[in-house]
mmCIF file of the N, C-alpha and C atoms, coordinates in Angstrom:
data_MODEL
# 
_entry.id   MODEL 
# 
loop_
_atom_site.group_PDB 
_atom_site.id 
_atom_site.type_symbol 
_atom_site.label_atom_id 
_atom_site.label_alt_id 
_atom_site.label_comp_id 
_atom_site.label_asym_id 
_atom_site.label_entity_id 
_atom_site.label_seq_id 
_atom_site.pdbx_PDB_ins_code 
_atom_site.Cartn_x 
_atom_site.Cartn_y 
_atom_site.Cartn_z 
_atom_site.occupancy 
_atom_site.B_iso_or_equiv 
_atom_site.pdbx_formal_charge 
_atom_site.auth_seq_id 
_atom_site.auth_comp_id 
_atom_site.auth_asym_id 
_atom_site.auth_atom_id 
_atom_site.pdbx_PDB_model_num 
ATOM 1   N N  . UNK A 1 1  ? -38.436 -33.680 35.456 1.00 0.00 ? 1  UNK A N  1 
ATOM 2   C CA . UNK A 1 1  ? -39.179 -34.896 35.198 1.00 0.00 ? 1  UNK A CA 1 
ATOM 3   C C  . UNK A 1 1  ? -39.422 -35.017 33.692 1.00 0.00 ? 1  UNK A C  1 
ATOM 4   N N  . UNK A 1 2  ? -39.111 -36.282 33.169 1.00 0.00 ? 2  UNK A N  1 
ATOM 5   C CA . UNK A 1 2  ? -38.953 -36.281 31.776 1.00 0.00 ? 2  UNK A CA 1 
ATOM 6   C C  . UNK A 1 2  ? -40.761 -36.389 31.244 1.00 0.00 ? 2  UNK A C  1 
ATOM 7   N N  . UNK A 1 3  ? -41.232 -36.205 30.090 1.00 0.00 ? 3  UNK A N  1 
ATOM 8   C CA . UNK A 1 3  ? -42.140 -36.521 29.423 1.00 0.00 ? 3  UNK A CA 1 
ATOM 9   C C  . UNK A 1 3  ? -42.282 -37.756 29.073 1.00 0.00 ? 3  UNK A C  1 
ATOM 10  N N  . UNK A 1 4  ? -43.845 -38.435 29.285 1.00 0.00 ? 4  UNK A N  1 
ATOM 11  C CA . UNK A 1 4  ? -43.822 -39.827 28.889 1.00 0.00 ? 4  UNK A CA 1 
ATOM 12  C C  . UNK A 1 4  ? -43.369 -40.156 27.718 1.00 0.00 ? 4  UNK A C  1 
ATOM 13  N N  . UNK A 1 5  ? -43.307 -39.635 26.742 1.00 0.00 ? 5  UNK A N  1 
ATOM 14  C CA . UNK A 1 5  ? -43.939 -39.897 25.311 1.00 0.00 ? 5  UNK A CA 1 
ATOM 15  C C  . UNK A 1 5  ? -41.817 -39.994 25.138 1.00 0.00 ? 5  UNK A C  1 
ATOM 16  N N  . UNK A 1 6  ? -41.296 -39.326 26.014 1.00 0.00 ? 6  UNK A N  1 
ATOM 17  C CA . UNK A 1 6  ? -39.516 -39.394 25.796 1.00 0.00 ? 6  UNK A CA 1 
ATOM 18  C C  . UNK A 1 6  ? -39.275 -40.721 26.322 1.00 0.00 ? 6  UNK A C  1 
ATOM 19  N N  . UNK A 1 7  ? -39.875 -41.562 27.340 1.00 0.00 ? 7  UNK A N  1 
ATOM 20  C CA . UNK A 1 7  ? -39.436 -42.413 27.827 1.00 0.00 ? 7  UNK A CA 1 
ATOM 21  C C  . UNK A 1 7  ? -39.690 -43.920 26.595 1.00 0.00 ? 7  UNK A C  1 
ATOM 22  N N  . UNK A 1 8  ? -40.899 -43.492 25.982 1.00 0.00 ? 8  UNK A N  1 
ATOM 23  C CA . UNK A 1 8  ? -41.074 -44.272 24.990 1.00 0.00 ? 8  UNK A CA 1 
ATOM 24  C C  . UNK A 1 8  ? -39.970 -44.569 23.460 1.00 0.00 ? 8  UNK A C  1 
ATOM 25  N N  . UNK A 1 9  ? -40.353 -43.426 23.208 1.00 0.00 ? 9  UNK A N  1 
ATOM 26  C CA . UNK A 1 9  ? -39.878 -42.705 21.632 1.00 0.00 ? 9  UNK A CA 1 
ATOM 27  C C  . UNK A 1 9  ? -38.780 -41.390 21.994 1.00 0.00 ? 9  UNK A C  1 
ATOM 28  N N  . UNK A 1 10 ? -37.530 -42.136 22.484 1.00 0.00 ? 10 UNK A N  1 
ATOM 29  C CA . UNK A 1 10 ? -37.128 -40.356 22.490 1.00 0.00 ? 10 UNK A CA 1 
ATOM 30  C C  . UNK A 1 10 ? -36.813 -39.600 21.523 1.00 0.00 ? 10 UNK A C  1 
ATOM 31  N N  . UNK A 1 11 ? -36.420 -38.614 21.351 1.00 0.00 ? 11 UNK A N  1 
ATOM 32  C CA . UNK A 1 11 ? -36.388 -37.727 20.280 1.00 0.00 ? 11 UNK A CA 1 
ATOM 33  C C  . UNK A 1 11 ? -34.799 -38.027 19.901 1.00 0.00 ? 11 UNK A C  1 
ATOM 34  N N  . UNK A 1 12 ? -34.833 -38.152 18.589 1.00 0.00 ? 12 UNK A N  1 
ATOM 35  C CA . UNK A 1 12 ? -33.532 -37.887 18.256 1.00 0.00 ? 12 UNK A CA 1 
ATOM 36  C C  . UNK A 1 12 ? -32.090 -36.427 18.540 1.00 0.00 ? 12 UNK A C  1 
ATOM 37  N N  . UNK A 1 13 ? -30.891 -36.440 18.823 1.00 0.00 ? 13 UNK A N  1 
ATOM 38  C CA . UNK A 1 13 ? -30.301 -35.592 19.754 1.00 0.00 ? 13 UNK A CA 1 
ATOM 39  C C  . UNK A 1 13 ? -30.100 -34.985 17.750 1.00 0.00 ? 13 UNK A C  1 
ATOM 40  N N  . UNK A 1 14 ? -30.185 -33.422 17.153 1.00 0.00 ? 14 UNK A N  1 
ATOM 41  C CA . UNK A 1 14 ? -30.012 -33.020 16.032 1.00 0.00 ? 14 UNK A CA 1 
ATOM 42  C C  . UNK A 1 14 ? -28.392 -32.069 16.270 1.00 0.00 ? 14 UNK A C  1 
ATOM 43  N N  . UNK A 1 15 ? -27.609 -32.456 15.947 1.00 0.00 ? 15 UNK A N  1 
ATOM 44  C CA . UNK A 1 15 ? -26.438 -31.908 16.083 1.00 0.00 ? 15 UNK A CA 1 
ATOM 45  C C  . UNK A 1 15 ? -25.807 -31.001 14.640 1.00 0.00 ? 15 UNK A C  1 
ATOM 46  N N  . UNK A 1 16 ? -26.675 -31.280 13.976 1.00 0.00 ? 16 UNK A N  1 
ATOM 47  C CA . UNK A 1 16 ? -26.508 -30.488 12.588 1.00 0.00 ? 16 UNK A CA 1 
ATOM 48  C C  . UNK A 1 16 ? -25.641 -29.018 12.647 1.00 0.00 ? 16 UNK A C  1 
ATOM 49  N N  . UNK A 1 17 ? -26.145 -28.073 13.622 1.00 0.00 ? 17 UNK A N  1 
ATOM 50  C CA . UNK A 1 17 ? -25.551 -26.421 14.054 1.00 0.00 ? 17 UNK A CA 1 
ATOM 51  C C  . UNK A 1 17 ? -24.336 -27.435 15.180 1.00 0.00 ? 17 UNK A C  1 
ATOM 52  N N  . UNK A 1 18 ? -24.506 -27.924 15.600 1.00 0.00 ? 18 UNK A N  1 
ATOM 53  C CA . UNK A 1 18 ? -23.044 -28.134 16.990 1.00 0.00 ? 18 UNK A CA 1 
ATOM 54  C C  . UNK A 1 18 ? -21.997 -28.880 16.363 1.00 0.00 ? 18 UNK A C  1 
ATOM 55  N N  . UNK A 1 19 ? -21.898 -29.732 15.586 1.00 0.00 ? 19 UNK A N  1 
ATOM 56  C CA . UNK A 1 19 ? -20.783 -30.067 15.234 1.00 0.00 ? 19 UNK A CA 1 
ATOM 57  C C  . UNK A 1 19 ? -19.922 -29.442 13.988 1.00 0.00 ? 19 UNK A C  1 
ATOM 58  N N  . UNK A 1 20 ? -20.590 -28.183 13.672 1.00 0.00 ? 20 UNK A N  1 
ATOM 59  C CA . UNK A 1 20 ? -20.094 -27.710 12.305 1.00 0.00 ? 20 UNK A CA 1 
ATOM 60  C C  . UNK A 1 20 ? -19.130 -26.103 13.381 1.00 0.00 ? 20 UNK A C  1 
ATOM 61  N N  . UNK A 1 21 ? -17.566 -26.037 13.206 1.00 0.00 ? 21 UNK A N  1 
ATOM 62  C CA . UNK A 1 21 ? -17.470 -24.863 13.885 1.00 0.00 ? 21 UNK A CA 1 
ATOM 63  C C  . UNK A 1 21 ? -17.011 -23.620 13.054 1.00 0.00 ? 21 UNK A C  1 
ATOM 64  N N  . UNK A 1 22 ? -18.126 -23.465 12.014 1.00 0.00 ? 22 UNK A N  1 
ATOM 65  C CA . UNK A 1 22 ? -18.038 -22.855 11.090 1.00 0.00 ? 22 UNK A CA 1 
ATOM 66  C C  . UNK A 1 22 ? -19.500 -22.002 10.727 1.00 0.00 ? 22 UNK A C  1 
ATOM 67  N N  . UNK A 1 23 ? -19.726 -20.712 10.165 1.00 0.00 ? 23 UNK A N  1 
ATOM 68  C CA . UNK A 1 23 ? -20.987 -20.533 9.808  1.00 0.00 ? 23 UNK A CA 1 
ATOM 69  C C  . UNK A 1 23 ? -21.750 -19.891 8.799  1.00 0.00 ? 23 UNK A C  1 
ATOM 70  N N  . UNK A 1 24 ? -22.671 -19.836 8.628  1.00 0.00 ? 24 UNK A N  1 
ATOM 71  C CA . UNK A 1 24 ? -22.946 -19.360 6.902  1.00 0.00 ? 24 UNK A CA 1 
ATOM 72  C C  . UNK A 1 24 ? -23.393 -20.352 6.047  1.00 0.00 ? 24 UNK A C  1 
ATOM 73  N N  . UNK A 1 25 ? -23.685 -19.921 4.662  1.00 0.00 ? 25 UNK A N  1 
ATOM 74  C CA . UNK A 1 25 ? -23.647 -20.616 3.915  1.00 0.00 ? 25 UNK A CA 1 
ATOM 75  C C  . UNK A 1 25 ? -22.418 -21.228 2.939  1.00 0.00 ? 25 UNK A C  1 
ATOM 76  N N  . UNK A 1 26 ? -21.476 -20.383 2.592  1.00 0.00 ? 26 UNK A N  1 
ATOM 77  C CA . UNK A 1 26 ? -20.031 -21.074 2.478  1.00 0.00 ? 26 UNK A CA 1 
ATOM 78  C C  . UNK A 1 26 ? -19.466 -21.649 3.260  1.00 0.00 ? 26 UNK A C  1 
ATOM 79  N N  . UNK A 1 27 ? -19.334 -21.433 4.444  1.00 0.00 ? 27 UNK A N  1 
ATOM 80  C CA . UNK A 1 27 ? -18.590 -21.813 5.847  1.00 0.00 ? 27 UNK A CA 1 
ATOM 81  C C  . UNK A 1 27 ? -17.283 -21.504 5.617  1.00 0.00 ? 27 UNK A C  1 
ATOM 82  N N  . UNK A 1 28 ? -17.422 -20.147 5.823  1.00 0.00 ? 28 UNK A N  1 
ATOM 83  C CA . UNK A 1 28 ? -15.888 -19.722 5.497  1.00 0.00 ? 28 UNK A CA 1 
ATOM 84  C C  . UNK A 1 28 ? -15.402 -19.089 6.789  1.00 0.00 ? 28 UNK A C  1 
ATOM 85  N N  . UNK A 1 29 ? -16.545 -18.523 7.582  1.00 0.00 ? 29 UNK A N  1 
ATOM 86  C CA . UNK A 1 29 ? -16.345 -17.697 8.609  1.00 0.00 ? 29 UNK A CA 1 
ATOM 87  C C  . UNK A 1 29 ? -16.648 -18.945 10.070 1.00 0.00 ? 29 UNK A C  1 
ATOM 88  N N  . UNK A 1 30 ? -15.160 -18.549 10.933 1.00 0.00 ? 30 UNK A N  1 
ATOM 89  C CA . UNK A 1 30 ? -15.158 -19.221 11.823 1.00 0.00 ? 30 UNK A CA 1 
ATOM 90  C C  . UNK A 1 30 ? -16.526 -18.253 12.533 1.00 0.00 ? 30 UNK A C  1 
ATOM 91  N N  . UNK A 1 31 ? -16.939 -19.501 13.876 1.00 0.00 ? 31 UNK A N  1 
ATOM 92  C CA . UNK A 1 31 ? -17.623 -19.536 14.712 1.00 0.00 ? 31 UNK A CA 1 
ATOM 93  C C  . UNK A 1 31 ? -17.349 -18.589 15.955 1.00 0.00 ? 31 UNK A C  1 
ATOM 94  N N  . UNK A 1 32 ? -17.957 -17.451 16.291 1.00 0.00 ? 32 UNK A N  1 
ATOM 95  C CA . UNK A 1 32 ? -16.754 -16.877 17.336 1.00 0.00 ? 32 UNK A CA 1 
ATOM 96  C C  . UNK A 1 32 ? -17.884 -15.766 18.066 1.00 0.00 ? 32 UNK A C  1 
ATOM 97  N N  . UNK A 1 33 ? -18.048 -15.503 19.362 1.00 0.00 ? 33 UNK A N  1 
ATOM 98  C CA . UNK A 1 33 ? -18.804 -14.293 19.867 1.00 0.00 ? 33 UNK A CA 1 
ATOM 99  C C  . UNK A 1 33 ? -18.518 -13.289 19.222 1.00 0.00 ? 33 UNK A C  1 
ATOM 100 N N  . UNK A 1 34 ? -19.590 -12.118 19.316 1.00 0.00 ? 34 UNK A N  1 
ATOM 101 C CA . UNK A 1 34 ? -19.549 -11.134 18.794 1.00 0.00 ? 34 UNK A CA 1 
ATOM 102 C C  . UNK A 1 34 ? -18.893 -9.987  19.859 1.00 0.00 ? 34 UNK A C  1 
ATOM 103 N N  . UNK A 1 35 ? -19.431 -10.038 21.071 1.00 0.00 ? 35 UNK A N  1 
ATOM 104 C CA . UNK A 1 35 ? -18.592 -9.020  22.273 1.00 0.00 ? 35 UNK A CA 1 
ATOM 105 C C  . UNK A 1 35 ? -18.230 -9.979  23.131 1.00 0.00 ? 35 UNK A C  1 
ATOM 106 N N  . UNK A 1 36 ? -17.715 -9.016  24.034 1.00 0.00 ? 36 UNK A N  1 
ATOM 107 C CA . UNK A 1 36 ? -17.931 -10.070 25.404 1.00 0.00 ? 36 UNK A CA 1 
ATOM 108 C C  . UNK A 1 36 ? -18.834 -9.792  26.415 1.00 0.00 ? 36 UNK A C  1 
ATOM 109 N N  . UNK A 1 37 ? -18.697 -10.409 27.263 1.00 0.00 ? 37 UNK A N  1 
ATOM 110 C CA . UNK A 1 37 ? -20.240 -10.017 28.168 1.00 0.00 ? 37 UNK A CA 1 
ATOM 111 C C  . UNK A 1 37 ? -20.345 -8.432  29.032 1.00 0.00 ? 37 UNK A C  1 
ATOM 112 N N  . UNK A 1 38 ? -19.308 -8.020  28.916 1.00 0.00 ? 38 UNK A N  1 
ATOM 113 C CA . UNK A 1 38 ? -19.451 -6.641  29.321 1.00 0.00 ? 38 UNK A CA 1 
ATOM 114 C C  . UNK A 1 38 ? -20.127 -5.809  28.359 1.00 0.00 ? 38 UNK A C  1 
ATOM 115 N N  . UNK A 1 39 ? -20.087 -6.104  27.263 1.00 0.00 ? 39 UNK A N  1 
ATOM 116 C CA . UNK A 1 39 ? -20.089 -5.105  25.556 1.00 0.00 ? 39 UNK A CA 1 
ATOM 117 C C  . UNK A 1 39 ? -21.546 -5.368  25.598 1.00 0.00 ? 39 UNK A C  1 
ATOM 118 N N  . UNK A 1 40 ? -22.151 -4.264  25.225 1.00 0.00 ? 40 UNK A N  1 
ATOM 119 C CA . UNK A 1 40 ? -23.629 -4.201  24.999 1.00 0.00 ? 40 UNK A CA 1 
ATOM 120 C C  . UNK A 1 40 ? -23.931 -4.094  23.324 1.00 0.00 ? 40 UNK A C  1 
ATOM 121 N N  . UNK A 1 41 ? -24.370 -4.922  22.797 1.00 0.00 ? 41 UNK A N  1 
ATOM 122 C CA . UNK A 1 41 ? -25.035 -4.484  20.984 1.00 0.00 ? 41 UNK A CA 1 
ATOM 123 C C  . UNK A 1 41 ? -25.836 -3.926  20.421 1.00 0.00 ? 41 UNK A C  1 
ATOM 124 N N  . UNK A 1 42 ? -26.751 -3.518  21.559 1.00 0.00 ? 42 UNK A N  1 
ATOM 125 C CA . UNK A 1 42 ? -28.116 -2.666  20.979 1.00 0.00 ? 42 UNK A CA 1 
ATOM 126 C C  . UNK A 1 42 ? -27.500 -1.398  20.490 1.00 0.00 ? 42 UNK A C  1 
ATOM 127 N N  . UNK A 1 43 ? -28.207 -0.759  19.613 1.00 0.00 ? 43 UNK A N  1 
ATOM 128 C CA . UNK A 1 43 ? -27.911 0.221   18.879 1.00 0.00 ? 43 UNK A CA 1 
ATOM 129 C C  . UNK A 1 43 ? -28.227 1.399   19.929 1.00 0.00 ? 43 UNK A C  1 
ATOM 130 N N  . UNK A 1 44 ? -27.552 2.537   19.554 1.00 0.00 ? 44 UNK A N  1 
ATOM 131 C CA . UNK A 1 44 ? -28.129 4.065   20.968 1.00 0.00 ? 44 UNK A CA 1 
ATOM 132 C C  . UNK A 1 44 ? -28.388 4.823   19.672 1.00 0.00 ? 44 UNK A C  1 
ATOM 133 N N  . UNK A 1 45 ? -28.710 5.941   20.491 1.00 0.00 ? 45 UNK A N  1 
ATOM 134 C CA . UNK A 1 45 ? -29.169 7.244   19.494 1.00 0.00 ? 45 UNK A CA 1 
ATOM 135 C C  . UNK A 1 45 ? -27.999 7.514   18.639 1.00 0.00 ? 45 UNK A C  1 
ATOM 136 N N  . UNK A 1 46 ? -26.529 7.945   19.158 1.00 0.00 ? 46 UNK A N  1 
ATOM 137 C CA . UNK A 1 46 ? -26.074 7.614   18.275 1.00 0.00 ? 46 UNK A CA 1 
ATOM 138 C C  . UNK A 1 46 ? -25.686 7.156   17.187 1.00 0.00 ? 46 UNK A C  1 
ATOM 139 N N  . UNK A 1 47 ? -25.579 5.814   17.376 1.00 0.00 ? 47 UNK A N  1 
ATOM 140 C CA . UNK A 1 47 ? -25.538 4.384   16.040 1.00 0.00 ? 47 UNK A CA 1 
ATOM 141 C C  . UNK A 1 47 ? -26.818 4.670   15.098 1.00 0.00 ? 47 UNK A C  1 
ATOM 142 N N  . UNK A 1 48 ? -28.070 5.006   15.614 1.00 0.00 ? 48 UNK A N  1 
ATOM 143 C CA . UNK A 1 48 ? -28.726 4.997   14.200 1.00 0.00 ? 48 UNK A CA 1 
ATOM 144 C C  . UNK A 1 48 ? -28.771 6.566   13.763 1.00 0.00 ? 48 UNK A C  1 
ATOM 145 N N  . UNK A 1 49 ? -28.454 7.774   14.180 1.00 0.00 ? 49 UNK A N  1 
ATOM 146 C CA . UNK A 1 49 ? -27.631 8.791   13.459 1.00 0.00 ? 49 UNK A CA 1 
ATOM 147 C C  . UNK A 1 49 ? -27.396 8.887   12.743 1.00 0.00 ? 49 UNK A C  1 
ATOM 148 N N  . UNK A 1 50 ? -26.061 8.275   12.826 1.00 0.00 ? 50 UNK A N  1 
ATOM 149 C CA . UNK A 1 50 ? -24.849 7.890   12.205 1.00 0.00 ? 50 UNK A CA 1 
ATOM 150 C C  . UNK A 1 50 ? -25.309 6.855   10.894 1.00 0.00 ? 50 UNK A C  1 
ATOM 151 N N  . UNK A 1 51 ? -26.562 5.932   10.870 1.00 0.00 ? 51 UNK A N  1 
ATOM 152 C CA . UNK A 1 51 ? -26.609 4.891   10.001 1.00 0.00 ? 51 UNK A CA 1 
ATOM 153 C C  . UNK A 1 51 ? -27.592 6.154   9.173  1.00 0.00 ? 51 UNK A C  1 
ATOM 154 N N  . UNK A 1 52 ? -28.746 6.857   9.610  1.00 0.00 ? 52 UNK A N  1 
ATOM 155 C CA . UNK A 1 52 ? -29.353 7.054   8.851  1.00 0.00 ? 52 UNK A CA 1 
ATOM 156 C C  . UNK A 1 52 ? -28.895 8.427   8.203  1.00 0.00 ? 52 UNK A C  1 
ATOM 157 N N  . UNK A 1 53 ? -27.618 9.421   8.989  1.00 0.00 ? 53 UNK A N  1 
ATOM 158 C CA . UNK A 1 53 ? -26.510 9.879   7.980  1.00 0.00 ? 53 UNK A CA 1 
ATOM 159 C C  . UNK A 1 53 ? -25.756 9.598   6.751  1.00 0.00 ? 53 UNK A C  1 
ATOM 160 N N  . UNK A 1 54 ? -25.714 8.425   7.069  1.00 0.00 ? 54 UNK A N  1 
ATOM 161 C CA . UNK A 1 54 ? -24.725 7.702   5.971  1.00 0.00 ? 54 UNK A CA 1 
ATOM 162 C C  . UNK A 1 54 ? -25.579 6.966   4.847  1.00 0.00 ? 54 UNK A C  1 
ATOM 163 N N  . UNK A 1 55 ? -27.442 6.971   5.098  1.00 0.00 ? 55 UNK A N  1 
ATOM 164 C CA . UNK A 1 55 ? -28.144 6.267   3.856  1.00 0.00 ? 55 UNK A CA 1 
ATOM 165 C C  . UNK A 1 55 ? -28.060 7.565   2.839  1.00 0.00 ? 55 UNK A C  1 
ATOM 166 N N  . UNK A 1 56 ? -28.149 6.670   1.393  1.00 0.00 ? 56 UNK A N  1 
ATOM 167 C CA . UNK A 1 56 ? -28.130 7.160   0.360  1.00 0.00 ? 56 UNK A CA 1 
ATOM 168 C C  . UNK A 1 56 ? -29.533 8.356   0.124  1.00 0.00 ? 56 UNK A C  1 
ATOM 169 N N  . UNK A 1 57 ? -30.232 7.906   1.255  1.00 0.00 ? 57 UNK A N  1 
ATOM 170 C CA . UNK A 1 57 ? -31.846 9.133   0.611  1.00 0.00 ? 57 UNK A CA 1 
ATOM 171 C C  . UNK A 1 57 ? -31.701 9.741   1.773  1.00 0.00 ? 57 UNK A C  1 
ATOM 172 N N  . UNK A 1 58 ? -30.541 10.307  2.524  1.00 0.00 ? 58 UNK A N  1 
ATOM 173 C CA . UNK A 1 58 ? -30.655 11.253  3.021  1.00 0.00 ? 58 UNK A CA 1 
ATOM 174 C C  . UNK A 1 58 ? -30.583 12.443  2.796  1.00 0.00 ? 58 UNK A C  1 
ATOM 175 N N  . UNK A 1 59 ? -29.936 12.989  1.684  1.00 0.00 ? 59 UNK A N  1 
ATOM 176 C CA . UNK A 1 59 ? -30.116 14.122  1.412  1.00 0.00 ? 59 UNK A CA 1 
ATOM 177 C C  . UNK A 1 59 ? -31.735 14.508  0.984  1.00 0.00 ? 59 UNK A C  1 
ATOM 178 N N  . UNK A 1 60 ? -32.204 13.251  -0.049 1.00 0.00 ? 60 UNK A N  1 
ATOM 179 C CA . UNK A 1 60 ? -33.760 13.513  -0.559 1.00 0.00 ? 60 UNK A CA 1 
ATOM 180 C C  . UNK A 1 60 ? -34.954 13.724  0.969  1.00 0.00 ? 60 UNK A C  1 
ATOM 181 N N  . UNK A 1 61 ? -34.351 13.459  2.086  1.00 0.00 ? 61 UNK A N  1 
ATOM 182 C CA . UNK A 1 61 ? -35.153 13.480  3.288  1.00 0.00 ? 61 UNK A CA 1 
ATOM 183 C C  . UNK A 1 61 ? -34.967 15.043  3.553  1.00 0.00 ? 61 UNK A C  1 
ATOM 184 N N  . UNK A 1 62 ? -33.453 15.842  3.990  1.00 0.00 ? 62 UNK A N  1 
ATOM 185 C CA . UNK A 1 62 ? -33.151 16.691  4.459  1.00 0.00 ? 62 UNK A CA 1 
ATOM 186 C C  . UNK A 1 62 ? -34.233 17.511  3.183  1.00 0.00 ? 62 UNK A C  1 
ATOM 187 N N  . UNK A 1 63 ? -34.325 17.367  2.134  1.00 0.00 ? 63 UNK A N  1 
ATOM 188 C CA . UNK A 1 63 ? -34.824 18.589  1.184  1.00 0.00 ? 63 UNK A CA 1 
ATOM 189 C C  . UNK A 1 63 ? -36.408 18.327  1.070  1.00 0.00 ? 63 UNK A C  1 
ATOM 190 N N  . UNK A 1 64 ? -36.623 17.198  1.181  1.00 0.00 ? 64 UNK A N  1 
ATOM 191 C CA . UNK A 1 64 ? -38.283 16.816  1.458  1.00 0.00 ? 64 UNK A CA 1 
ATOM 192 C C  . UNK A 1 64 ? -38.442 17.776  3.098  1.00 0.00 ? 64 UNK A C  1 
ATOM 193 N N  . UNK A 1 65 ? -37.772 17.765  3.969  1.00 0.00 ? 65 UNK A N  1 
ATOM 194 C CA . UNK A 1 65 ? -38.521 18.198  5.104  1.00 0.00 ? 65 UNK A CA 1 
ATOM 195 C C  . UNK A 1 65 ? -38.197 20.034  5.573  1.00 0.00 ? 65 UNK A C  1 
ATOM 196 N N  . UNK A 1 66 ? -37.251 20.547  4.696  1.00 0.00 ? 66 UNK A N  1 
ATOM 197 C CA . UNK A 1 66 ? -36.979 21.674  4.408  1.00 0.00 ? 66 UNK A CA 1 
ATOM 198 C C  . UNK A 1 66 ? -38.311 22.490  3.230  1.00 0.00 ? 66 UNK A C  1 
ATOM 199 N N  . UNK A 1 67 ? -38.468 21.559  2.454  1.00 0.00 ? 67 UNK A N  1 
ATOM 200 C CA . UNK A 1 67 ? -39.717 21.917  1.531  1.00 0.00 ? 67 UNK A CA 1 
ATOM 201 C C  . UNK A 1 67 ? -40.888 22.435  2.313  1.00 0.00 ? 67 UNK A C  1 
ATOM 202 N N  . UNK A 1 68 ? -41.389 20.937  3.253  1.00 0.00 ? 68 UNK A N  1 
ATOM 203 C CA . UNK A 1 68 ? -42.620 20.947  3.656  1.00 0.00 ? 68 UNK A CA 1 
ATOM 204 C C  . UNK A 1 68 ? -42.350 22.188  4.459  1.00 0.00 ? 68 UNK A C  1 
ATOM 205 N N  . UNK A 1 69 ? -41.825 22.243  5.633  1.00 0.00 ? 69 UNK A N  1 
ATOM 206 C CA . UNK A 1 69 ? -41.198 23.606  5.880  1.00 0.00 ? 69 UNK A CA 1 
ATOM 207 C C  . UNK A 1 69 ? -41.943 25.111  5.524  1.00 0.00 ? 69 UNK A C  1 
ATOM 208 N N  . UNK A 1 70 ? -41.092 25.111  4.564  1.00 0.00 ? 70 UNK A N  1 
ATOM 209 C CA . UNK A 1 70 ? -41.412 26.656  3.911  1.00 0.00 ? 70 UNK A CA 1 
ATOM 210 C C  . UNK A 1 70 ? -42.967 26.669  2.862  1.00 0.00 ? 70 UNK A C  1 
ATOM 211 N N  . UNK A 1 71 ? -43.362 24.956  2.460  1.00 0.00 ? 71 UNK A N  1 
ATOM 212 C CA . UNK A 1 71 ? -44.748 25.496  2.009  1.00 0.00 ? 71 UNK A CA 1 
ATOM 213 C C  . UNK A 1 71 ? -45.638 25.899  3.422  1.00 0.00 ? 71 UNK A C  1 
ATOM 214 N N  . UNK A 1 72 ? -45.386 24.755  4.790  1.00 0.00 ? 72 UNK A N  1 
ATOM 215 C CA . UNK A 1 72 ? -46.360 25.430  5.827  1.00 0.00 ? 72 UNK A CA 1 
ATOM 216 C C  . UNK A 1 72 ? -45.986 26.722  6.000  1.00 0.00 ? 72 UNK A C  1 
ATOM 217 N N  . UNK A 1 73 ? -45.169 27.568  6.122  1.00 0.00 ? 73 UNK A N  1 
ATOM 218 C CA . UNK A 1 73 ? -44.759 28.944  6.627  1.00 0.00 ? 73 UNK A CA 1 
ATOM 219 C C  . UNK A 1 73 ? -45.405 29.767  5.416  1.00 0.00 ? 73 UNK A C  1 
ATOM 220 N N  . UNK A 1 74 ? -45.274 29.569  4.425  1.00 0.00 ? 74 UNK A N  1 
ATOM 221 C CA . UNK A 1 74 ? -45.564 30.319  3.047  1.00 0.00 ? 74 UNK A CA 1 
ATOM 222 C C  . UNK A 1 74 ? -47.279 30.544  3.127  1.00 0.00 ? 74 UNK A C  1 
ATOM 223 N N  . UNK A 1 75 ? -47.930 29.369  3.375  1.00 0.00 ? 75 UNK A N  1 
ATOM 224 C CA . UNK A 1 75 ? -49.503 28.691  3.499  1.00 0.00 ? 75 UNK A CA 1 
ATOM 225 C C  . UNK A 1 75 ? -49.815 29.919  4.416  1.00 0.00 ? 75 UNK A C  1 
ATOM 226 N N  . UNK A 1 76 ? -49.225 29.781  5.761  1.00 0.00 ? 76 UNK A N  1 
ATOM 227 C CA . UNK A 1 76 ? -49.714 30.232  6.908  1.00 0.00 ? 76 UNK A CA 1 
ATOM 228 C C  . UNK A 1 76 ? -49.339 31.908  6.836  1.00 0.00 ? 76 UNK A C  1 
ATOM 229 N N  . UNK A 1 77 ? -48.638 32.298  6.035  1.00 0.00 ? 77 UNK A N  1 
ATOM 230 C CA . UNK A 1 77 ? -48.943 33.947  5.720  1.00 0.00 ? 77 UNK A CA 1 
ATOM 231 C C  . UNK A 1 77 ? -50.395 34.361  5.059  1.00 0.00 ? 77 UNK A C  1 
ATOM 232 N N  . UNK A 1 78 ? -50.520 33.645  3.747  1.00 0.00 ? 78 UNK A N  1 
ATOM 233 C CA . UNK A 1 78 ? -51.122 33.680  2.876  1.00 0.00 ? 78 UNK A CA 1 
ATOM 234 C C  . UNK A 1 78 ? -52.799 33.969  3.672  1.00 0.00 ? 78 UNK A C  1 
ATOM 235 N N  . UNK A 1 79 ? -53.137 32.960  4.830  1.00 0.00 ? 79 UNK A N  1 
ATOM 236 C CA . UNK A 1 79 ? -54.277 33.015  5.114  1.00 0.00 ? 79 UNK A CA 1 
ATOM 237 C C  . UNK A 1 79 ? -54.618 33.955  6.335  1.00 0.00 ? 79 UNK A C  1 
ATOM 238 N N  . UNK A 1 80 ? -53.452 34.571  7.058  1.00 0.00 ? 80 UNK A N  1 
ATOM 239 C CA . UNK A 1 80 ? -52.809 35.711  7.895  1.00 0.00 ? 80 UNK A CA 1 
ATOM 240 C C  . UNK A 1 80 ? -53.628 36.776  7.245  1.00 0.00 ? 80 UNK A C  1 
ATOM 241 N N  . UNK A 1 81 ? -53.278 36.698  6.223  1.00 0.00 ? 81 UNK A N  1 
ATOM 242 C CA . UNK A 1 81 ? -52.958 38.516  5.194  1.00 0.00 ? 81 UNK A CA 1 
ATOM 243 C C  . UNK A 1 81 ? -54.633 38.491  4.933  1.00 0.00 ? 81 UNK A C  1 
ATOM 244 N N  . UNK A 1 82 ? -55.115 37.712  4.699  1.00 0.00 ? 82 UNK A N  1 
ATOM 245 C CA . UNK A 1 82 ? -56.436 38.081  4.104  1.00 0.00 ? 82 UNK A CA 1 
ATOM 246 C C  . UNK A 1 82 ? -56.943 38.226  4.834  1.00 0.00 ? 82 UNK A C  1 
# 
């Protein structure tokens, strides 16, 4: 059931995204699905792994959490012994 206020004033139909079969801001790249409906896109444990393997501050992570590491182990003698 339509809305009154459509039967009056309808809304204009905005075709601006549907008639362009192109996308972006250059429009260089055709219009096209990304999978098909079998193909799932969410990321798994895997995929972000693999992404946060491949960032540039991963090594500064691996040596930040190797640090903290050995100061807790180092700490936790220290107050052992006394």
């Amino acid at each position: 059931m339509p809305q009154i206020n459509e039967e009056f004033a309808p809304r204009p139909q905005y075709a601006a995204m549907m008639s362009n079969p192109y996308i972006g801001v250059h429009q260089n790249s055709p219009l096209a699905p990304n999978s098909d409906i079998e193909q799932n896109q969410r990321k798994g444990i895997t995929e972000w792994m693999l992404e946060i393997r491949q960032s540039k501050y991963f090594p500064f992570l691996i040596v930040g959490i190797v640090s903290l590491l050995i100061f807790i182990l180092l700490r936790g003698r220290k107050k052992g012994g006394v």
